[in-house]
N, CA, C and O of each residue as an XYZ file, in Angstrom:
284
protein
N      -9.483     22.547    -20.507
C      -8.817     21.807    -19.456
C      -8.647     20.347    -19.892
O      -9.604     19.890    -20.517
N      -7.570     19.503    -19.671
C      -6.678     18.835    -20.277
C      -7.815     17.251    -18.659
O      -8.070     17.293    -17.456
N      -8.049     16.221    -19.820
C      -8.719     15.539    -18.949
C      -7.250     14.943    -18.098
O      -6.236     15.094    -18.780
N      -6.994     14.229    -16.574
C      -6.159     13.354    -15.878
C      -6.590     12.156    -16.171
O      -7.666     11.606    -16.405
N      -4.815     11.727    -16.055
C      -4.741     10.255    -16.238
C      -3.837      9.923    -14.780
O      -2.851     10.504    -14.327
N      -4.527      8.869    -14.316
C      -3.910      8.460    -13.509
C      -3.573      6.820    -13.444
O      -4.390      5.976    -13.809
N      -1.979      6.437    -12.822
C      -1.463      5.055    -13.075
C      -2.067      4.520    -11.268
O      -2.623      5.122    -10.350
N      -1.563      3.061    -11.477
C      -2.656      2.284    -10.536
C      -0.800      1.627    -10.328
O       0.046      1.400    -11.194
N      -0.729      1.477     -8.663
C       0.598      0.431     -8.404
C       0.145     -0.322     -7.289
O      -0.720      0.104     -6.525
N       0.830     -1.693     -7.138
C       0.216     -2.510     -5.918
C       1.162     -2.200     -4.925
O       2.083     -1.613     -5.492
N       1.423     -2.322     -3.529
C       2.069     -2.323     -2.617
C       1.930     -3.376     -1.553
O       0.893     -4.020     -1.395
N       3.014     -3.526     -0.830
C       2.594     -4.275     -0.020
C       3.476     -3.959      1.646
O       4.669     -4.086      1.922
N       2.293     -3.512      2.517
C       3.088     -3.335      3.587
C       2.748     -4.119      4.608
O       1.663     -4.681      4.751
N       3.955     -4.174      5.541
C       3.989     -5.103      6.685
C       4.059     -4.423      8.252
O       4.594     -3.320      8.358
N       3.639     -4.941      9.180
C       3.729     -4.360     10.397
C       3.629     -5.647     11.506
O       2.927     -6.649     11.369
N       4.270     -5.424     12.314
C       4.435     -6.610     13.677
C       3.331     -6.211     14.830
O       3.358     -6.579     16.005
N       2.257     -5.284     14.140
C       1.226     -5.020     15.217
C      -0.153     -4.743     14.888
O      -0.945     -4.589     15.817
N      -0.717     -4.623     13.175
C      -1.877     -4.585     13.006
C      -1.513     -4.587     11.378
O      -0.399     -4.323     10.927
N      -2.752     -4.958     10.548
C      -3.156     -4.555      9.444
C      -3.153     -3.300      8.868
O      -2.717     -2.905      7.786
N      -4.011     -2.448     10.258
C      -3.993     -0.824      9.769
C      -2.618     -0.091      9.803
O      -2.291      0.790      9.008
N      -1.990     -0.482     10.647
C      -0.218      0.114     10.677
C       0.412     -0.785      9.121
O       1.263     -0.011      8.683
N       0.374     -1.466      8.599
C       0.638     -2.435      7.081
C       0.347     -1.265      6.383
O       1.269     -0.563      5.967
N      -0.869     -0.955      6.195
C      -1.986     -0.021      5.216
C      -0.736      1.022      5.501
O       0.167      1.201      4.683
N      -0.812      1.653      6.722
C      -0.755      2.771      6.644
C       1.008      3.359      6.250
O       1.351      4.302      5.536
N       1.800      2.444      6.981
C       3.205      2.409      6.326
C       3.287      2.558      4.827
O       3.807      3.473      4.187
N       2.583      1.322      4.335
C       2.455      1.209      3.066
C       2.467      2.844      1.991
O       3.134      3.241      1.036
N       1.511      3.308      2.692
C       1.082      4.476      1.885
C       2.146      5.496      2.419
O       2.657      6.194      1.543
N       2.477      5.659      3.436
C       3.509      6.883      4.040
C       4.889      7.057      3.188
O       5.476      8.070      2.806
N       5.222      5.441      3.018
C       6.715      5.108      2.260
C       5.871      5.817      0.838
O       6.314      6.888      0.425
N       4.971      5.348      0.303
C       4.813      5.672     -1.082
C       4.365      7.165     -1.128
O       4.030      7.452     -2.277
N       4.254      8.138     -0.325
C       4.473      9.300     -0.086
C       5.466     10.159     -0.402
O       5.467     11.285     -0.899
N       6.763      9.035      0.176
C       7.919     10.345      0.723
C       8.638     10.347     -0.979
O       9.662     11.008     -1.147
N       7.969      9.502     -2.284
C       8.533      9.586     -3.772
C       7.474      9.673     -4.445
O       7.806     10.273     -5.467
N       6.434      9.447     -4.493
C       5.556      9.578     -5.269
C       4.549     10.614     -4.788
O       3.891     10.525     -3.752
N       4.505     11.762     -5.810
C       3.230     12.953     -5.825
C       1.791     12.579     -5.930
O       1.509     11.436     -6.288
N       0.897     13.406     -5.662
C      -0.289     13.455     -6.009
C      -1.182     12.102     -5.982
O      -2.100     11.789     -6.740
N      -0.628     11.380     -4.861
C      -1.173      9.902     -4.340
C      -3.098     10.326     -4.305
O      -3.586     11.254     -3.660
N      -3.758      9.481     -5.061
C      -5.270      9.710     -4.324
C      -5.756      9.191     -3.828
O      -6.450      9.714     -2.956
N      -5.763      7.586     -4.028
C      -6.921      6.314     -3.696
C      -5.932      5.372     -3.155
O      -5.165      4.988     -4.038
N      -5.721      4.925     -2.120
C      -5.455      3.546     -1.463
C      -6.678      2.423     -1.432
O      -7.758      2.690     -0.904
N      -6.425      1.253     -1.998
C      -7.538      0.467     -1.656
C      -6.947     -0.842     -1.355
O      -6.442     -1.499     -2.266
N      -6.971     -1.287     -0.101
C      -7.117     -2.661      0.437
C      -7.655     -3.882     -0.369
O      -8.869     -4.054     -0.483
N      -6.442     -5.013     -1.114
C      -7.404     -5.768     -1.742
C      -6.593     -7.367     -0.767
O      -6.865     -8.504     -1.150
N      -5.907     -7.186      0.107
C      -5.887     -8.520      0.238
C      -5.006     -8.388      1.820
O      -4.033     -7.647      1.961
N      -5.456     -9.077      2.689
C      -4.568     -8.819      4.162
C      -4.346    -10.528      4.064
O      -5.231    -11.215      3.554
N      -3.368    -11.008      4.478
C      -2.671    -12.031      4.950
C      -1.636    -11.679      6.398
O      -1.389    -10.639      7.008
N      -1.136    -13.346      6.589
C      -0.256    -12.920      7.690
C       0.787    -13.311      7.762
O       0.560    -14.478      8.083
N       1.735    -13.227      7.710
C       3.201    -14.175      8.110
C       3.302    -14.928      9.278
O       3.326    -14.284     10.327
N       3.374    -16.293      9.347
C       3.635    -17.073     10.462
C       5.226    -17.630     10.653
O       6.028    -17.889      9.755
N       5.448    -17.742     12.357
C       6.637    -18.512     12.335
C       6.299    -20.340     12.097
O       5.291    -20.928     11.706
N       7.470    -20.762     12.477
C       7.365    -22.273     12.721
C       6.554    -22.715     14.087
O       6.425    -23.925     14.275
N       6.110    -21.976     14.862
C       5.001    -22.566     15.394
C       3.422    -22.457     15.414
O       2.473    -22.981     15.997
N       3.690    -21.383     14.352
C       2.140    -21.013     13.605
C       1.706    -19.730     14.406
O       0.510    -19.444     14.349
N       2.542    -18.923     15.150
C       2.149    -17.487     15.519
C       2.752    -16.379     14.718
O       3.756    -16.504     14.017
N       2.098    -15.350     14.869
C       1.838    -14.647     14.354
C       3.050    -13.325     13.916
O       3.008    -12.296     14.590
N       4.136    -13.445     12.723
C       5.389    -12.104     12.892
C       4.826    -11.081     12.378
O       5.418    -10.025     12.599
N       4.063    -11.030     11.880
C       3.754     -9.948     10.756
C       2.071    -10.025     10.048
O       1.431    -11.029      9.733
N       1.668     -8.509      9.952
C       0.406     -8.436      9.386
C       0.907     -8.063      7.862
O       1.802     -7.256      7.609
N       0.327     -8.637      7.127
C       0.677     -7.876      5.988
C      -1.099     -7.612      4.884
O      -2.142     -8.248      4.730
N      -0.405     -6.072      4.289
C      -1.399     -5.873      3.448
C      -1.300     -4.927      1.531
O      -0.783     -3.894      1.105
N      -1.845     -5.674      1.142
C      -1.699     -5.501     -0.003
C      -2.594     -4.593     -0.712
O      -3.739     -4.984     -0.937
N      -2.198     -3.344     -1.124
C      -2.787     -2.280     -1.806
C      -2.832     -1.817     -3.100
O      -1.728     -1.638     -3.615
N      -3.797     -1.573     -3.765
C      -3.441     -0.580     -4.869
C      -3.643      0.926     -5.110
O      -4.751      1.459     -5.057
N      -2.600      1.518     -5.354
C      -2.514      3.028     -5.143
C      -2.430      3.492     -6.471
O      -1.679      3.185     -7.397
N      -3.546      4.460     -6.350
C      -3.062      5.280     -7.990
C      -2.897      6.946     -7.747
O      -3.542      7.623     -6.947
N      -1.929      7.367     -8.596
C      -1.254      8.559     -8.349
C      -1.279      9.632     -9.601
O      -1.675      8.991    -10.574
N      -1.089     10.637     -9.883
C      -1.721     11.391    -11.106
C      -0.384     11.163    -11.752
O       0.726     11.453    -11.307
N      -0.750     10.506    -13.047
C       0.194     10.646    -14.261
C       0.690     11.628    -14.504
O      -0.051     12.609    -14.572
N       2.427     11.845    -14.786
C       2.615     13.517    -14.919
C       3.616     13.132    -16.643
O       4.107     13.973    -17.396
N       3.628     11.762    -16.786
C       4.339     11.814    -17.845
C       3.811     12.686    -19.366
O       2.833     13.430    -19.443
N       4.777     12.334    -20.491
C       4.147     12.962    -21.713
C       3.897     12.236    -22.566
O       3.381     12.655    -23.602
């Protein structure tokens, strides 16, 4: 049996209502093209502000690694 290699990509998703909806978009979009997704890991949440310093957007930044299928 042939050891796996798997590649590592960052993402970054956004949501107008939480961090965990960011995360979780994040990973859904990288779903509907990329196979054999395993590990999501959270390395950085920030936020988008307007010009009066409230709050448009959660955003969060991931790295996802997915099983290498190249040759």
């Amino acid at each position: 049996m042939a050891d796996s290699v798997y590649k590592v990509i960052e993402l970054i998703g956004t949501s107008s209502e939480s961090w965990e909806k960011a995360a979780a978009g994040a990973v859904s979009r990288a779903g509907e093209t990329l196979r054999d997704l395993r590990v999501a890991e959270v390395v950085q949440l920030d936020l988008q502000l307007d010009a009066q310093g409230k709050v448009e957007a959660y955003r969060a930044k991931l790295k996802v690694s997915f099983k290498f299928e190249g040759s």
